[in-house]
GUSEBA-23996 format. One line per 4 residues: number of its first residue (from 1); their letters; for each residue x, y, z of C-alpha. Coordinates in nm, 3 decimals, always signed. Example, Ala and Ser with C-alpha at 12.3 -4.5 7.8 and 13.67 -1.06 7.14 Angstrom:
// GUSEBA-23996
1> AS> +1.230 -0.450 +0.780 ~ +1.367 -0.106 +0.714;
This chain:
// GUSEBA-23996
1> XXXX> +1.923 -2.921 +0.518 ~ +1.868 -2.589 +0.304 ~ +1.504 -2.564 +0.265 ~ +1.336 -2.304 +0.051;
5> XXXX> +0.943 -2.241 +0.171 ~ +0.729 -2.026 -0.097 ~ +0.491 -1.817 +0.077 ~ +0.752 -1.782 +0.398;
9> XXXX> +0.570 -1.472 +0.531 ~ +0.226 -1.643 +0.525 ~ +0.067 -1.796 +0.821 ~ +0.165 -2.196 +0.749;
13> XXXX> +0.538 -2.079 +0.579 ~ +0.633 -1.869 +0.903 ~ +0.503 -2.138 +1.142 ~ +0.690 -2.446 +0.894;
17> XXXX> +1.025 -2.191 +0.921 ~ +1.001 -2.179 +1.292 ~ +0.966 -2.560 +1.320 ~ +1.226 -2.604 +1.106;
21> XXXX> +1.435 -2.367 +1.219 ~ +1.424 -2.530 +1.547 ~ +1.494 -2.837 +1.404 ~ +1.846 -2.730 +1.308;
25> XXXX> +1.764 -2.652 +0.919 ~ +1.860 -2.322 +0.731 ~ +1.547 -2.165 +0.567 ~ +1.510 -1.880 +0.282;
29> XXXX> +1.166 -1.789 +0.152 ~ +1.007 -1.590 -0.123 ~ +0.685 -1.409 -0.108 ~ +0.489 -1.114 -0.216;
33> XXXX> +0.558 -0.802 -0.005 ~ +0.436 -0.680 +0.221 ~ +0.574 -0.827 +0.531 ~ +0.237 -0.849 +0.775;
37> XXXX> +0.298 -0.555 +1.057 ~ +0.348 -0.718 +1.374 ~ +0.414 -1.096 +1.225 ~ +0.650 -1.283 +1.458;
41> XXXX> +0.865 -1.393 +1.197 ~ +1.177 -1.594 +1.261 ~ +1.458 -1.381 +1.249 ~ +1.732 -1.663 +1.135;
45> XXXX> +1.474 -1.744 +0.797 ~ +1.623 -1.517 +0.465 ~ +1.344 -1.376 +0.299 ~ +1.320 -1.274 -0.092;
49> XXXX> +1.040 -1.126 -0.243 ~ +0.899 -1.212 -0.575 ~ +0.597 -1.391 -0.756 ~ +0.666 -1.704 -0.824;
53> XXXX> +0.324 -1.722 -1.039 ~ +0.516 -1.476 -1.274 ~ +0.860 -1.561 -1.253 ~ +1.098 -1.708 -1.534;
57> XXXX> +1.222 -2.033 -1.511 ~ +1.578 -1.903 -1.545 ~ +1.534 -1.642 -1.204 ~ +1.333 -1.918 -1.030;
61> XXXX> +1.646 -2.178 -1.083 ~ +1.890 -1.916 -0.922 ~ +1.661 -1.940 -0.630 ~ +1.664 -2.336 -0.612;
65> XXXX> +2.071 -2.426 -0.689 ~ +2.210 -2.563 -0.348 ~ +1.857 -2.627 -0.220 ~ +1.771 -2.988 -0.056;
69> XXXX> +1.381 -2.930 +0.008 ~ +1.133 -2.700 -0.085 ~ +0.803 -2.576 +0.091 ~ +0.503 -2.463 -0.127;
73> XXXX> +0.301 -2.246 +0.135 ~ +0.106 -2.077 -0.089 ~ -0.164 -2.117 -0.352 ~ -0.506 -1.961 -0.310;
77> XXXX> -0.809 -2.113 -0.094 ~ -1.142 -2.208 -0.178 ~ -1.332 -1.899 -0.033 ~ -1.204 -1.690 -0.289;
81> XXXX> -1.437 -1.622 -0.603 ~ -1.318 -1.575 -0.907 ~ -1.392 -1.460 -1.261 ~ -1.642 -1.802 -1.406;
85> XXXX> -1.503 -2.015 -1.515 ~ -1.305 -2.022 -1.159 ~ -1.141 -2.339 -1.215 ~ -0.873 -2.157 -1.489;
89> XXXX> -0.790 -1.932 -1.171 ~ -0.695 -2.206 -0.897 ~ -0.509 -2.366 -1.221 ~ -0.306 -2.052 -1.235;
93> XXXX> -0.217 -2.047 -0.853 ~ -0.261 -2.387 -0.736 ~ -0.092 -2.607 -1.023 ~ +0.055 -2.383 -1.311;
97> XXXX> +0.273 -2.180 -1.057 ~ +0.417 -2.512 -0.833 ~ +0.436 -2.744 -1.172 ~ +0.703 -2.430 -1.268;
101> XXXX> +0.841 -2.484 -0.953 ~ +0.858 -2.870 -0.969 ~ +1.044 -2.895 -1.293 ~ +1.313 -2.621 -1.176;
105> XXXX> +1.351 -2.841 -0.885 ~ +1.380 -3.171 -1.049 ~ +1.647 -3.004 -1.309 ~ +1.851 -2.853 -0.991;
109> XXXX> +1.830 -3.171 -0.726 ~ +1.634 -3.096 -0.503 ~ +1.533 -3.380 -0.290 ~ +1.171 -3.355 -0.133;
113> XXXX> +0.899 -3.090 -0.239 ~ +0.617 -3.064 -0.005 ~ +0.278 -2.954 -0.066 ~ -0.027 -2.762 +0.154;
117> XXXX> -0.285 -2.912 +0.021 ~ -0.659 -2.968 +0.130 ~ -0.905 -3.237 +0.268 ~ -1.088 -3.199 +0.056;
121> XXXX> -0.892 -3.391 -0.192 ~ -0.889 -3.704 +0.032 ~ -1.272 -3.672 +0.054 ~ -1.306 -3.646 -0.330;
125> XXXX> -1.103 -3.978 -0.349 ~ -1.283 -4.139 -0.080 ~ -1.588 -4.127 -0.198 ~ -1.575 -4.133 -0.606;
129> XXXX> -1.942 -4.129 -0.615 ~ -2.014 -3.768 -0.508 ~ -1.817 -3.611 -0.806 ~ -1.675 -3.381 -0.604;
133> XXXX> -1.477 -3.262 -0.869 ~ -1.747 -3.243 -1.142 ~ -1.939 -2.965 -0.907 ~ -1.670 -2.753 -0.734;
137> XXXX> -1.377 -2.635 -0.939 ~ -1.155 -2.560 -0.649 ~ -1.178 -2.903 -0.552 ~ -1.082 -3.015 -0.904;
141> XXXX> -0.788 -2.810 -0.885 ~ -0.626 -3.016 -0.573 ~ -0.694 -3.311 -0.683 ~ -0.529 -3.187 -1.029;
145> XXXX> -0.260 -3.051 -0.804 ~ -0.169 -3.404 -0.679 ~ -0.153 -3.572 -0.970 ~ +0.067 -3.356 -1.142;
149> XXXX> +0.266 -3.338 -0.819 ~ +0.340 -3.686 -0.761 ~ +0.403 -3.743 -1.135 ~ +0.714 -3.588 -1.019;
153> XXXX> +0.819 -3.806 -0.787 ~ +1.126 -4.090 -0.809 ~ +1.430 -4.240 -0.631 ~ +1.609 -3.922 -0.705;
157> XXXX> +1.325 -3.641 -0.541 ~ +1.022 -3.751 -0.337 ~ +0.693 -3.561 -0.298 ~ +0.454 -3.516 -0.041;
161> XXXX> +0.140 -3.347 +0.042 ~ -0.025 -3.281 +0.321 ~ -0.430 -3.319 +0.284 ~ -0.537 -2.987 +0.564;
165> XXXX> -0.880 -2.939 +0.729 ~ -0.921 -2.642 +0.848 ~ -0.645 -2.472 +1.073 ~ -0.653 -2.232 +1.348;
169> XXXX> -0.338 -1.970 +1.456 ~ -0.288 -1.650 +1.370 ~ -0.084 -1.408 +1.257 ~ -0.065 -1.065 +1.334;
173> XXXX> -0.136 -0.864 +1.086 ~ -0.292 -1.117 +0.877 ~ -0.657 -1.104 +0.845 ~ -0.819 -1.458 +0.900;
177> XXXX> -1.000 -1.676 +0.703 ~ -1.273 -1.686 +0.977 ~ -1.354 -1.382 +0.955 ~ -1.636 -1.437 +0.715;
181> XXXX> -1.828 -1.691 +0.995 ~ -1.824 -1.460 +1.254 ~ -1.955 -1.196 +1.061 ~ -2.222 -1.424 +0.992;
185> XXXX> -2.274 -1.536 +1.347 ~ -2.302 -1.136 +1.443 ~ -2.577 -1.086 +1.216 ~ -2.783 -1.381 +1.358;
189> XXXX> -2.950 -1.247 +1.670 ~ -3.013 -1.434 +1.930 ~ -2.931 -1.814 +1.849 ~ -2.673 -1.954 +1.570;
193> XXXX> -2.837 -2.142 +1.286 ~ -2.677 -2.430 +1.186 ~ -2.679 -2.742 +0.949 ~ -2.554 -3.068 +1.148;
197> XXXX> -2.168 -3.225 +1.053 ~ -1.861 -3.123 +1.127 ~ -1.479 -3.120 +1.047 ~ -1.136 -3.212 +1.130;
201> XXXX> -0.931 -2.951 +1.235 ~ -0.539 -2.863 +1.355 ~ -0.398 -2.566 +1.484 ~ -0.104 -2.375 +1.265;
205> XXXX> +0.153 -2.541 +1.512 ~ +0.044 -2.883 +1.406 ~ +0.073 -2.801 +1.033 ~ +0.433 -2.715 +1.117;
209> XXXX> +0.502 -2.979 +1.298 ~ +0.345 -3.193 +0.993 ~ +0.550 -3.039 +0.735 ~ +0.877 -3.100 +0.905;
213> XXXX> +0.788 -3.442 +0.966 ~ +0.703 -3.516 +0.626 ~ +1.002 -3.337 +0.505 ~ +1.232 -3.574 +0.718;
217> XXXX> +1.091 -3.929 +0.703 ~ +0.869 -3.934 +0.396 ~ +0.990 -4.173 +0.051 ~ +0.826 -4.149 -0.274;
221> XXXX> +0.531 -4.007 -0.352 ~ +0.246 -4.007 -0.137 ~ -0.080 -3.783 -0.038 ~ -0.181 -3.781 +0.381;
225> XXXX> -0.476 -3.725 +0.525 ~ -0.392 -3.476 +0.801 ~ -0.621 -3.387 +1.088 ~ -0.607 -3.419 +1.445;
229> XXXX> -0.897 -3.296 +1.645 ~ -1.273 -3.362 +1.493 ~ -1.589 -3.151 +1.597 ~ -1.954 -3.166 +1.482;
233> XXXX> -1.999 -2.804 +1.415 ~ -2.233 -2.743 +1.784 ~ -1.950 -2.798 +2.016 ~ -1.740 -2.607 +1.765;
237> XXXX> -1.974 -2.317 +1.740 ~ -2.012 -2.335 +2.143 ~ -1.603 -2.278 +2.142 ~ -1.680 -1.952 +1.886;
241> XXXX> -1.964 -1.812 +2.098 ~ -1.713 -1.824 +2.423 ~ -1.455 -1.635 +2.244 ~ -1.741 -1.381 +2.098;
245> XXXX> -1.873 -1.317 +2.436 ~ -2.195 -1.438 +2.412 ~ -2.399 -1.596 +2.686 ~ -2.416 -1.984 +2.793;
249> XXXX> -2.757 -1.943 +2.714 ~ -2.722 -1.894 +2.318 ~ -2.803 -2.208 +2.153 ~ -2.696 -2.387 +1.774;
253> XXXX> -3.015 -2.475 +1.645 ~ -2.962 -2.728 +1.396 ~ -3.129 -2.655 +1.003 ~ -3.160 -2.909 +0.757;
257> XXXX> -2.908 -2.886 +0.492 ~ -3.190 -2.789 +0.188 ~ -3.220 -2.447 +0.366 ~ -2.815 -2.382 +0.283;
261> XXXX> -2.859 -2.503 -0.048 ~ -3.152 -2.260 -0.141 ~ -2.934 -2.014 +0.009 ~ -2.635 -2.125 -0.179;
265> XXXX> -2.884 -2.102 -0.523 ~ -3.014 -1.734 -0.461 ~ -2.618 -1.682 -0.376 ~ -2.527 -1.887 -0.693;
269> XXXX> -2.775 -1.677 -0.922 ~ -2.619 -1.332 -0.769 ~ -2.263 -1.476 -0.849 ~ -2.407 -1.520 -1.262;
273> XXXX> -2.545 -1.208 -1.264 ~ -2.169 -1.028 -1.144 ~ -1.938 -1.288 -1.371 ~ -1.763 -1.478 -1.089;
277> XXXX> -1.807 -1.792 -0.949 ~ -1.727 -1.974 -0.605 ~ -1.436 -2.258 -0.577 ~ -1.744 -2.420 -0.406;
281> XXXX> -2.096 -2.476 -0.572 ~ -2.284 -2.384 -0.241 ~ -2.629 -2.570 -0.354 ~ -2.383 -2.933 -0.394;
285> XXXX> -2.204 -2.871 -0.122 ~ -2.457 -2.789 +0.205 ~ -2.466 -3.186 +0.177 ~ -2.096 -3.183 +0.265;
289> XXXX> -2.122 -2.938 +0.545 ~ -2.378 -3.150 +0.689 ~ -2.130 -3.486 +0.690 ~ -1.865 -3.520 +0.967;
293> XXXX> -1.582 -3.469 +0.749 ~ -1.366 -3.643 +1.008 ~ -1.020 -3.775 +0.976 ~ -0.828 -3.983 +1.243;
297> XXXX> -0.481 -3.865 +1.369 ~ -0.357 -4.189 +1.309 ~ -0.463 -4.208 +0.972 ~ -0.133 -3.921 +0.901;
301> XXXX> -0.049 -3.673 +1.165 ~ +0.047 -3.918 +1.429 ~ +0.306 -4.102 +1.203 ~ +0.497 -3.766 +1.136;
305> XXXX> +0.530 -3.677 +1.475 ~ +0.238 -3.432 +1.539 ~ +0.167 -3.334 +1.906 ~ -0.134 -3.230 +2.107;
309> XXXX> -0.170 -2.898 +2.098 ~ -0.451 -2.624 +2.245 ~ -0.676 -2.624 +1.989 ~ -0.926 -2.399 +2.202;
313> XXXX> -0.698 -2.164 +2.261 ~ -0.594 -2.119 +1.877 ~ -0.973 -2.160 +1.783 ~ -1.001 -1.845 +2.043;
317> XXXX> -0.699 -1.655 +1.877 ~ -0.869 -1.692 +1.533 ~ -1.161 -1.550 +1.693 ~ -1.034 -1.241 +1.872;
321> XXXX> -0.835 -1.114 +1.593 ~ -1.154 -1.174 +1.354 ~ -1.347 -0.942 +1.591 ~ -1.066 -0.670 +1.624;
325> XXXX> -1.035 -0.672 +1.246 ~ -1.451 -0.666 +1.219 ~ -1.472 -0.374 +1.476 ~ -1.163 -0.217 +1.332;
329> XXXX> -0.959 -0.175 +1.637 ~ -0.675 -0.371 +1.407 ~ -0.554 -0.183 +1.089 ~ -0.260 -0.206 +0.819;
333> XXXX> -0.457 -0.606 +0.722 ~ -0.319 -0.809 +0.498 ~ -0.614 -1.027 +0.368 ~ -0.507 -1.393 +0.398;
337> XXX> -0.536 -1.516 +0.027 ~ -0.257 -1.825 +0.082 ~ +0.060 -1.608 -0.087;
């Protein structure tokens, strides 16, 4: 098949091209320049730069004629803040820029589009109550992101999205999204404090191996939960610490989760006072980092034919490179914003 993967450069688009690739698929990508130095990239994947944010529909169609699937890699995350109200900014990247992309594709016959998406949509729809999307605007805009996505979907071009925790793997060149936590671990002195929880998690490898699947079995429409490994953030944190060369002896003292959220106020106050606002309204959501946001392999990656994979070892990657970039022994970084 002739698949077309926006964000192609990026750390889930290279990996997806590899895998597919591999699988016996042409690929050709589009993404901002510049090309990360020192990102393995495949060298059979075509790659054309442009915005696809910005692009007219008539230049976006010559991209999509012949094409059977398409990839959307890209989008922004929710660590990003924005100018408030920050919900009109994930609009812009996360649904305005892929609905342009959906409608070219339906017009030109393409046959599957599939999505990078986030957990946190399944968790809005799991549990209604919370209002997840009342309080955090860049969990509105996935959940906005599906429905307009699988809107699209018929007999004629099916959609699917894969729901991603968090995801470890890097890319060189490519600054990480972790980045931020171990600067926060450095500046904590001699023990990590901690609320209790934890999260699903793949490595970049599995998200590959996810998409592909998806791309070759999935009918219809249909969202999927995707995680593989779960942690409660201690053993986690004890993986971190290894890679950070700290002692055995440094411990994860757990804090209750009203401490984060008085942080997240004083944090929410500063954000006021500049214009901008978070994708994630810190005070709501410490109760959310204290819940094991889990999600079963069977539940998803299992049924598209994701394998085990080293998670300590890409956990450790994300690490190292995080340090290099913090101590500046890595330079010419591309920050990681999901292009």
């Amino acid at each position: 098949m002739k698949v077309f993967i926006v964000g192609g450069t990026g750390l889930l688009g290279s990996e997806a091209a590899r895998e597919l690739i591999k699988r016996g698929h042409e690929v050709t990508s589009i993404s901002l320049p510049p090309i990360p130095v020192g990102a393995n990239l495949p060298k059979e994947m075509k790659i054309e730069f442009g915005n696809y944010v910005d692009m007219p529909l008539e230049e976006l169609e010559k991209h999509l004629i012949g094409v059977d699937w398409v990839v959307f890699a890209a989008g922004v995350d929710e660590r990003i803040e924005a100018p408030a109200p920050s919900y009109d900014f994930f609009k812009k990247y996360n649904i305005d820029g892929l609905e342009k992309i959906m409608k070219v594709a339906k017009r030109v016959g393409v046959k599957h589009v599939n999505i990078c998406g986030s957990y946190f949509s399944h968790f809005a729809k799991k549990w209604p109550k919370e209002k997840l999307t009342k309080y955090h605007p860049y969990i509105r805009s996935r959940i906005d992101q599906e429905i307009i996505a699988l809107s699209y979907a018929d007999e004629k071009m099916s959609i699917s999205i894969l729901e991603l925790p968090y995801i470890f793997g890097v890319q060189e060149g490519r600054k990480p999204v972790w980045v931020f936590l171990i600067e926060i671990i450095k500046a904590m002195k001699r023990n990590t404090y901690y609320p209790k929880g934890g999260t699903s998690m793949v490595s970049v490898k599995q998200v590959a191996e996810g998409i592909a699947g998806a791309l070759e079995n999935i009918k219809g429409g249909v969202s999927i939960p995707f995680g593989y490994y779960n942690m409660e953030w201690k053993e986690f944190l004890g993986i971190v610490h290894k890679y950070m060369g700290y002692p055995k002896k440094r411990r994860v003292i757990t804090i209750p989760s009203f401490l984060l959220a008085l942080r997240g106020f004083k944090m929410r106050k500063e954000d006021k006072k500049k214009g901008i606002e978070s994708g994630l309204n810190i005070v709501r959501f410490a109760k959310m980092m204290a819940t094991n946001l889990f999600i079963d392999p069977s539940e998803g990656a299992l049924s598209l034919g994701v394998k085990e994979d080293d998670i300590e070892k890409a956990i450790g990657d994300s690490v190292k490179l995080s340090l290099d970039i913090i101590n500046k022994s890595s330079s010419n970084i591309i920050d990681m914003k999901g292009e």
